[in-house]
Backbone as a chain_set.jsonl record, in Angstrom:
{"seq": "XXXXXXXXXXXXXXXXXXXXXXXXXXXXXXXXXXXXXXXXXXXXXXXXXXXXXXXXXXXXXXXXXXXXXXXXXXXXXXXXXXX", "coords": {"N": [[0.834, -1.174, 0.0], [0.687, 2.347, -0.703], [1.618, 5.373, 0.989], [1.302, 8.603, 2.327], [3.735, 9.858, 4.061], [5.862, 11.33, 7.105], [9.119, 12.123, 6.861], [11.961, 12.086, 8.339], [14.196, 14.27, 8.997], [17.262, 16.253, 9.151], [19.333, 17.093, 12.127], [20.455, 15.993, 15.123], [18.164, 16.445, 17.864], [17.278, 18.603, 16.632], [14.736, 18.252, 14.596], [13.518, 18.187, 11.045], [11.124, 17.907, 8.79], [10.537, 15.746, 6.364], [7.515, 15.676, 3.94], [6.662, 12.558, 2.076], [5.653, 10.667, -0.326], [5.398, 7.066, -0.558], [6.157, 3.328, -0.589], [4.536, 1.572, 1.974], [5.945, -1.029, 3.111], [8.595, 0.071, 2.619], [11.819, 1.283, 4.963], [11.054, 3.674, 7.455], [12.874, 6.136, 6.677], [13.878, 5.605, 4.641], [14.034, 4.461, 1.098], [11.945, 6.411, -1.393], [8.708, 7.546, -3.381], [8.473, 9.603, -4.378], [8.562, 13.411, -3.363], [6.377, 15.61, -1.154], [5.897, 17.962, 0.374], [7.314, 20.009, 2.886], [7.954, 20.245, 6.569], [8.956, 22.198, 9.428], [9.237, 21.994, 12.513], [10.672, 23.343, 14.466], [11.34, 26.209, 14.199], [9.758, 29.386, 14.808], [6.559, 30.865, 13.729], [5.873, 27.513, 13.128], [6.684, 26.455, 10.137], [4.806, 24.944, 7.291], [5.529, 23.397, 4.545], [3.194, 22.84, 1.687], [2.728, 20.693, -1.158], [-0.274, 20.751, -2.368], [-1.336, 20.128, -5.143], [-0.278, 17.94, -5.652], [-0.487, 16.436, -3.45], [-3.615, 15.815, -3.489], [-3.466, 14.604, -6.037], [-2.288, 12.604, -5.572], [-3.651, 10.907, -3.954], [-5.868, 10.792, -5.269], [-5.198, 8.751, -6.443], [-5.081, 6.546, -4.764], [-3.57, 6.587, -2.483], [-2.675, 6.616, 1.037], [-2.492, 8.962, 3.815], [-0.971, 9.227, 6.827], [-2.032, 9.674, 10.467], [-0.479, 11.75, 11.329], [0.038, 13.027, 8.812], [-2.117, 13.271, 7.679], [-2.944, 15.156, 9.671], [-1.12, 17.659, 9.79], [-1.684, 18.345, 6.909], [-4.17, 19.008, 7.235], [-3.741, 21.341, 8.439], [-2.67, 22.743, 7.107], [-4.491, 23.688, 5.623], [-5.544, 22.233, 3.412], [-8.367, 21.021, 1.89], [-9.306, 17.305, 1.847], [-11.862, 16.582, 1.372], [-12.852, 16.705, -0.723], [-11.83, 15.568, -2.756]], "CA": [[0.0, 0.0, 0.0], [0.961, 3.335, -0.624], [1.262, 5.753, 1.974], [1.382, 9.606, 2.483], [3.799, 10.448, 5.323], [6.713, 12.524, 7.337], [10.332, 11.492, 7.055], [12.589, 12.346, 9.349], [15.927, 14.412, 8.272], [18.095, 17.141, 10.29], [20.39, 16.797, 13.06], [20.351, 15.373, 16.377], [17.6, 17.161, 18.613], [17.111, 19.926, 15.723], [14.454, 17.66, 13.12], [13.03, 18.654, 10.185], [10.765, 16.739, 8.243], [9.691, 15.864, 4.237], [6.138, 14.71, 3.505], [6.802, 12.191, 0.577], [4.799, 9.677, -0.476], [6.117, 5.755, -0.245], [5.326, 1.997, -0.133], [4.437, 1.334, 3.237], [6.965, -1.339, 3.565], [9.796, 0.825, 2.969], [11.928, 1.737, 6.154], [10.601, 5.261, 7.388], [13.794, 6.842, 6.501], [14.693, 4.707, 3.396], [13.504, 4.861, -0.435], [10.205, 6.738, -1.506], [8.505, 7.699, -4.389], [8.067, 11.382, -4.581], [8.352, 14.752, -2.641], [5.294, 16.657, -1.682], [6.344, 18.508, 1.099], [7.984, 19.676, 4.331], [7.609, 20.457, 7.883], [9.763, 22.259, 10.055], [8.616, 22.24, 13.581], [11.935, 24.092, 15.045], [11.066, 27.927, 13.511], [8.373, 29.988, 15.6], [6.203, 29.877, 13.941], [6.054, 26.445, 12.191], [6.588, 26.273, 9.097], [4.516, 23.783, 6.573], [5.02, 24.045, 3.116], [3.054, 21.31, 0.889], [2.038, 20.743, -2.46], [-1.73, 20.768, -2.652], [-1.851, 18.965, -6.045], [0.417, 16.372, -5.77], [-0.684, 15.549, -2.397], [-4.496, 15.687, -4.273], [-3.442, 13.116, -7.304], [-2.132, 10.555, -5.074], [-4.795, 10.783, -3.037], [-7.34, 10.117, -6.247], [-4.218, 7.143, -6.819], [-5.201, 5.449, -3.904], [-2.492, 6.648, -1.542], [-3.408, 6.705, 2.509], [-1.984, 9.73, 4.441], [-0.628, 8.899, 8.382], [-2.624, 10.141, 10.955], [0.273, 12.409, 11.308], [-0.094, 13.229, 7.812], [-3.463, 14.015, 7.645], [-2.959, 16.732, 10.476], [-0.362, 18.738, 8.707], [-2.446, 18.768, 5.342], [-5.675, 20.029, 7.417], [-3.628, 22.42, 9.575], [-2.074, 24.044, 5.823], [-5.885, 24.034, 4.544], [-6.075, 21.209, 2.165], [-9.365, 20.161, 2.129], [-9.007, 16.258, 1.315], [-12.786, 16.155, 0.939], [-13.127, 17.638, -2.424], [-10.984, 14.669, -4.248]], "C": [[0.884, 1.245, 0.0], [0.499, 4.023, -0.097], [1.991, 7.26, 1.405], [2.083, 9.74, 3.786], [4.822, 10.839, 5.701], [8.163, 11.116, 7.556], [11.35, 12.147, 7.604], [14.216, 13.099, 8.542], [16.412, 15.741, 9.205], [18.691, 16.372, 10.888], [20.094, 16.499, 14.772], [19.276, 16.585, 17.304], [17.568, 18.465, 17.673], [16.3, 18.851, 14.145], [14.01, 18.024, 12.288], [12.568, 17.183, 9.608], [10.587, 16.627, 6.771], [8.807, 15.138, 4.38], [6.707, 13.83, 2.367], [5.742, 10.624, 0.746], [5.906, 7.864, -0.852], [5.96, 4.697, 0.114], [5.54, 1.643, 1.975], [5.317, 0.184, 3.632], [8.426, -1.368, 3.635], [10.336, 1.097, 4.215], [10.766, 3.622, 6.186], [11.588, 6.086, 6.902], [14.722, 6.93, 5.405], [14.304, 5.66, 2.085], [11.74, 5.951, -0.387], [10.061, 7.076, -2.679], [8.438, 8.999, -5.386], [7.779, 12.399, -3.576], [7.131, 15.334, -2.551], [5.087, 17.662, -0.949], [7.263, 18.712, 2.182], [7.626, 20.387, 5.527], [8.776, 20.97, 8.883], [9.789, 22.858, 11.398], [9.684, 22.89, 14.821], [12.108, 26.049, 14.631], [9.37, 27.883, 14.861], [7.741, 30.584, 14.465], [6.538, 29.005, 13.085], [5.854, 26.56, 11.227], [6.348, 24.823, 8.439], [4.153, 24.355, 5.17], [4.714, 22.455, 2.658], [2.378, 21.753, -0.213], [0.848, 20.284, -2.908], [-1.794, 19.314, -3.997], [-1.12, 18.199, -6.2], [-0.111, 15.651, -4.658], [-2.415, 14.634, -2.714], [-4.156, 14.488, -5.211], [-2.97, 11.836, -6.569], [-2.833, 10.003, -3.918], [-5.731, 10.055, -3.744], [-6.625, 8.604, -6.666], [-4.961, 6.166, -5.628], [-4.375, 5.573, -2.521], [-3.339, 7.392, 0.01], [-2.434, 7.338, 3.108], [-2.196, 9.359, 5.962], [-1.583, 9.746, 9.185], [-1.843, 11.959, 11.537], [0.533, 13.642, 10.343], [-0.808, 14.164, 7.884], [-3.608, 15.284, 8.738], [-2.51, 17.831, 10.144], [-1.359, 19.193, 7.413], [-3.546, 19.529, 6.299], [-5.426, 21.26, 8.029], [-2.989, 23.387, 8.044], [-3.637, 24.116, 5.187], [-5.881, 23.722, 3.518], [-7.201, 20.746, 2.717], [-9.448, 18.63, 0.974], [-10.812, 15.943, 1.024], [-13.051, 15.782, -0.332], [-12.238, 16.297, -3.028], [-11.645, 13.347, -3.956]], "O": [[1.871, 1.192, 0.735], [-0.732, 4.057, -0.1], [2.836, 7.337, 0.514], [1.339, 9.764, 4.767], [5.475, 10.973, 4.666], [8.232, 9.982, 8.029], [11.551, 13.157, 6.929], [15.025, 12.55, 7.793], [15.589, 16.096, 10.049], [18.797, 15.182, 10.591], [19.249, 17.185, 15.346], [19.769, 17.711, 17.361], [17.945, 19.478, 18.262], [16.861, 18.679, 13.063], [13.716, 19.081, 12.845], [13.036, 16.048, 9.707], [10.507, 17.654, 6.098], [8.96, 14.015, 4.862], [7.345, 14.511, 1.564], [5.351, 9.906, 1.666], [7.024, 7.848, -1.367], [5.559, 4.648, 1.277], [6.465, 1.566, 2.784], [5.592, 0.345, 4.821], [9.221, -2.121, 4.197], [9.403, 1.246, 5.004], [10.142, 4.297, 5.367], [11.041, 7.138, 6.57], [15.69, 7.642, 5.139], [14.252, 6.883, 1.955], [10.83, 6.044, 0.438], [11.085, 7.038, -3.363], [8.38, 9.215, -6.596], [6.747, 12.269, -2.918], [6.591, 15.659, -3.609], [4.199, 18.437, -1.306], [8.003, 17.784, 2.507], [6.821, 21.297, 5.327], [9.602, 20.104, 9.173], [10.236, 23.991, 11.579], [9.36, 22.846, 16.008], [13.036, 26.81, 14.909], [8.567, 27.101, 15.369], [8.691, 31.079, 13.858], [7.368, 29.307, 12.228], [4.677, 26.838, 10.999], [7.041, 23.827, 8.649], [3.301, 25.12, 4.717], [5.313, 21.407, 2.9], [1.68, 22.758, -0.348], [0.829, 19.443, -3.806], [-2.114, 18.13, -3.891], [-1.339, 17.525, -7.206], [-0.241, 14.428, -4.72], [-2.635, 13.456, -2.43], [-4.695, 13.404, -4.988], [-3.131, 10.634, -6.779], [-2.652, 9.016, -3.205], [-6.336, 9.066, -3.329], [-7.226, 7.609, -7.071], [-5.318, 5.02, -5.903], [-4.515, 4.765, -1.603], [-4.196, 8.272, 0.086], [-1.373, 6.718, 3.174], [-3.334, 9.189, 6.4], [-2.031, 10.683, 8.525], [-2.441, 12.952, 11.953], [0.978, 14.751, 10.638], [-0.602, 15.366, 8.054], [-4.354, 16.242, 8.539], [-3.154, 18.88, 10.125], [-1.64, 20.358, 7.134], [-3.749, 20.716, 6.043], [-6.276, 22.127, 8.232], [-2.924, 24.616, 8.063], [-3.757, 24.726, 4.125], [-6.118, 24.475, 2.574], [-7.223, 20.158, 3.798], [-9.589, 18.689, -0.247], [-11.007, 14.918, 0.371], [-13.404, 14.709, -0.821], [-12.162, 16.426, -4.25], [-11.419, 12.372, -4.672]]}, "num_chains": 1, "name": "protein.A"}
């Protein structure tokens, strides 16, 4: 299954993250398939930048965003209804 969710990158106690999309039995930190954003919960405030329509087409693909996921996208004001 393909999954929507945050991968881990920065430096020790300073993380930053990338949304990318990726078979769910990839490591979390391994291969993936495509970029669609990032997250960087170390800036006041937080910064989330994501890409609406990519995160949209692999949504209409079939692809299932983390519960983790899905918070970021609703807190940047993607509405995942609409697809």
């Amino acid at each position: 299954m393909v999954k929507i969710r945050l991968r881990r990158d920065g430096a020790k106690k300073a993380p930053y993250y990338t949304m990318v999309v990726a078979d769910s039995r990839y490591p979390m930190d391994g291969r993936f398939i495509e970029k669609v954003g990032t997250y960087n919960p170390m800036t006041e405030p937080k910064q989330i930048n994501l890409d609406a329509d990519k995160i949209k087409e692999w949504i209409r693909k079939g692809a299932k965003p983390t519960d983790t996921a899905k918070a970021l996208i609703a807190k940047a004001g993607i509405d995942l209804k609409e697809v």
